[in-house]
C-alpha positions in Angstrom: 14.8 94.3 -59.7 17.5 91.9 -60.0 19.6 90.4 -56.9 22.5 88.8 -56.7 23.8 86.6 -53.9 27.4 85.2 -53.3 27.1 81.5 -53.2 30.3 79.1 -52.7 30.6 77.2 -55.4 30.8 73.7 -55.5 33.5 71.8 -55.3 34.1 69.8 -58.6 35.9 66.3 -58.8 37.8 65.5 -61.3 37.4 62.0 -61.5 33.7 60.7 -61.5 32.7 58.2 -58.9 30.9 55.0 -59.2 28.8 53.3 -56.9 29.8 50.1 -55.9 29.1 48.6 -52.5 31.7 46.1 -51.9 34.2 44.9 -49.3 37.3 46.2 -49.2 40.2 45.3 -46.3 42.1 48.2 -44.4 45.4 47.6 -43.4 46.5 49.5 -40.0 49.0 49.4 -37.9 49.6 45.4 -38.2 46.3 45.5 -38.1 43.4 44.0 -40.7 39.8 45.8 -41.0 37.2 44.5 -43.5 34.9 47.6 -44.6 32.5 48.4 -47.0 33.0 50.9 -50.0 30.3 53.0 -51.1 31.8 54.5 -53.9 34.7 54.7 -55.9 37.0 56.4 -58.3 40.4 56.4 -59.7 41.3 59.0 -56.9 39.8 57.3 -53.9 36.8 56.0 -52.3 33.7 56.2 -49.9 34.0 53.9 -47.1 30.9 53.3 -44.8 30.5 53.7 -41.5 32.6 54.9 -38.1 36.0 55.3 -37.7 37.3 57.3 -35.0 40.3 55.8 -34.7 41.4 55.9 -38.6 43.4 59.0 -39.9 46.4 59.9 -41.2 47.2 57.1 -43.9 46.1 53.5 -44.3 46.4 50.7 -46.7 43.5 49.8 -48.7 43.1 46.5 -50.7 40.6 47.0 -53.3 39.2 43.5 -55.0 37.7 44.1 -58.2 36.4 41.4 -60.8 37.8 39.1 -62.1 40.4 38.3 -59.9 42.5 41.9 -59.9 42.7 43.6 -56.6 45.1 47.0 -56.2 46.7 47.3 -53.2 47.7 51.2 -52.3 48.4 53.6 -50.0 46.2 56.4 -49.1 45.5 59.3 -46.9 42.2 60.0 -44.9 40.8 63.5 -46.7 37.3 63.8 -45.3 35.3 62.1 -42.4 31.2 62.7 -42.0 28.8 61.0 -39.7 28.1 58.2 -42.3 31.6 57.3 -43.3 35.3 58.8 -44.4 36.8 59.5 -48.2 40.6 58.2 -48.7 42.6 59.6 -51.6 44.8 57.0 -53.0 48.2 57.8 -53.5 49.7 57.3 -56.9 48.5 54.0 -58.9 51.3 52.9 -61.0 50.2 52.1 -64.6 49.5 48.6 -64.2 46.7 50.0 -61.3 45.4 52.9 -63.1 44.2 50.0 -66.5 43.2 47.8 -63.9 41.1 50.6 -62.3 39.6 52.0 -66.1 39.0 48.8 -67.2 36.7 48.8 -63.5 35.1 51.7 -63.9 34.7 52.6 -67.7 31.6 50.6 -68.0 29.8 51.8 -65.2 30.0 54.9 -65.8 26.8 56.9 -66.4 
């Protein structure tokens, strides 16, 4: 006999992440916070560790090799134990080849 159960699927992203492991600076409210990313992607990020006092929207400067960093806004989506996901808000062109160039070859 056959039986089928109901499971949630799960969720799917859109854009693969890449591990990465390095600083990255918050701005809020005036305020500077040096953190460290776990992961990113040309959506958002992983940041490590707690942060009970960050939601709503930040700004996150991201330095990658090289030299280029992208500075952007973006919006606290998802908090856990371990850390929090942003979700960047629109990169303008010259972020988004900055970012591919970034992530393309580490990619699995």
């Amino acid at each position: 006999m056959l039986t089928i159960t109901a499971q949630t699927p799960m969720p799917t992203r859109f854009h693969p992440r890449v591990d990465v492991g390095f600083m990255v600076k918050l701005l809020i409210g005036g305020k500077s916070l040096v953190v460290k990313a776990e992961d990113v992607s040309m959506a958002g990020c992983r940041l490590v560790g707690d942060f009970p006092d960050l939601h709503g929207r930040v700004t996150i400067c991201l330095p990658l090799p090289e030299g280029e960093q992208i500075v952007t806004e973006a919006t606290v989506r998802h908090r856990t134990s371990e850390g929090l996901g942003l979700e960047f808000d629109d990169l303008d062109w010259d972020e988004m080849f900055v970012m591919a160039r970034f992530l393309h070859p580490r990619l699995p």
